[in-house]
C-alpha positions as CSV (number, residue, x, y, z in Angstrom):
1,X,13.8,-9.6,3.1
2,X,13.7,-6.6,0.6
3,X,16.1,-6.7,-2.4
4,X,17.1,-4.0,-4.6
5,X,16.5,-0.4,-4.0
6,X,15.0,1.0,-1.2
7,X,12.7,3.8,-0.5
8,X,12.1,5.6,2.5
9,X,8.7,6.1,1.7
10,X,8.2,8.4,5.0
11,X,9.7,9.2,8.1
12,X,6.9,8.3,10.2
13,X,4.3,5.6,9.5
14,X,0.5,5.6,10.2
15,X,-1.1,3.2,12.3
16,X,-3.0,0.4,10.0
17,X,-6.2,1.0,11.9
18,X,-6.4,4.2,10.2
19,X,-5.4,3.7,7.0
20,X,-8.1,0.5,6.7
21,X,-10.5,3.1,8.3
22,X,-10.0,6.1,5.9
23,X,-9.9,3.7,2.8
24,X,-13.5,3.0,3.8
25,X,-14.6,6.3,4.5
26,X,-13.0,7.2,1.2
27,X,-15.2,4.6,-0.7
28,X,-12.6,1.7,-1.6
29,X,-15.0,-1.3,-2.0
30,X,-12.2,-3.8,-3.7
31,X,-9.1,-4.2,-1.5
32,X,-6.2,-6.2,-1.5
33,X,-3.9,-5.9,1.5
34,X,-0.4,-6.8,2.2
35,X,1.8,-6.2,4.9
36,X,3.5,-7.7,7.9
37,X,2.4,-9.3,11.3
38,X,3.6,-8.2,14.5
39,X,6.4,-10.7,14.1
40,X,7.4,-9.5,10.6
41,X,5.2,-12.3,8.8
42,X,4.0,-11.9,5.3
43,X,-0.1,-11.1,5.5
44,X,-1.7,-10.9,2.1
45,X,-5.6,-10.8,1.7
46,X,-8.1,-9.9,-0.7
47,X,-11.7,-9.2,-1.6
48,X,-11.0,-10.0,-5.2
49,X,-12.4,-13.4,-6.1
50,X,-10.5,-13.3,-9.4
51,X,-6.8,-13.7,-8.5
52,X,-5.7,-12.2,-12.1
53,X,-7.7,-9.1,-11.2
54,X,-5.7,-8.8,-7.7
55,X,-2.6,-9.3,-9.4
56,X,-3.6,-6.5,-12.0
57,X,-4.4,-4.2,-9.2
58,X,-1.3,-4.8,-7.0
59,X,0.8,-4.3,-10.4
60,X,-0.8,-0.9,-11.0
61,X,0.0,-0.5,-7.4
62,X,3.5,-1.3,-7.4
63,X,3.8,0.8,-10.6
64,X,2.7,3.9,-8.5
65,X,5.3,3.3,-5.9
66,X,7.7,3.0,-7.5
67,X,7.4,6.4,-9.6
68,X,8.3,7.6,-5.8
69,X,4.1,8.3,-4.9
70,X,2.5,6.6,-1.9
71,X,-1.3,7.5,-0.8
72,X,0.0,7.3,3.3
73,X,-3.8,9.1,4.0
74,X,-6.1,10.4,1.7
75,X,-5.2,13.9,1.2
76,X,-1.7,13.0,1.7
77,X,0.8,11.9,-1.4
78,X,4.5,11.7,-0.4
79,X,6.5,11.9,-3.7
80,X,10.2,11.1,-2.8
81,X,11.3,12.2,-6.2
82,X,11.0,15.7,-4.8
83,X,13.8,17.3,-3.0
């Protein structure tokens, strides 16, 4: 359950499949991944072996969200500060 503010982040979301697959075409080589399960279940995985550098990287992350930016593709930055 989400708490606090919410952001639309956009209107339409892509399928996971792509987003994993352009991430690699893209050159990410560290990843850390969470999201939900077909039946809404919290899925978190990594390829960070240190778990201080995952949480570092998912702060950063969370950080850029919430400024109102989210990569949905590369080439693609939704900013829902703008009007």
């Amino acid at each position: 359950m989400l708490y606090g503010e919410r952001r639309d982040l956009h209107p339409s979301k892509a399928p996971a499949e792509r987003v994993l697959k352009m991430a690699i075409e893209n050159g990410v080589t560290d990843v850390i991944l969470v999201g939900t399960d077909r039946s809404g279940e919290l899925y978190v995985a990594g390829s960070y072996e240190d778990c201080d550098k995952a949480v570092g990287v998912l702060m950063r992350g969370v950080s850029y969200i919430s400024g109102g930016r989210c990569g949905m593709v590369p080439g693609h930055i939704r900013d829902t500060n703008e009007q």
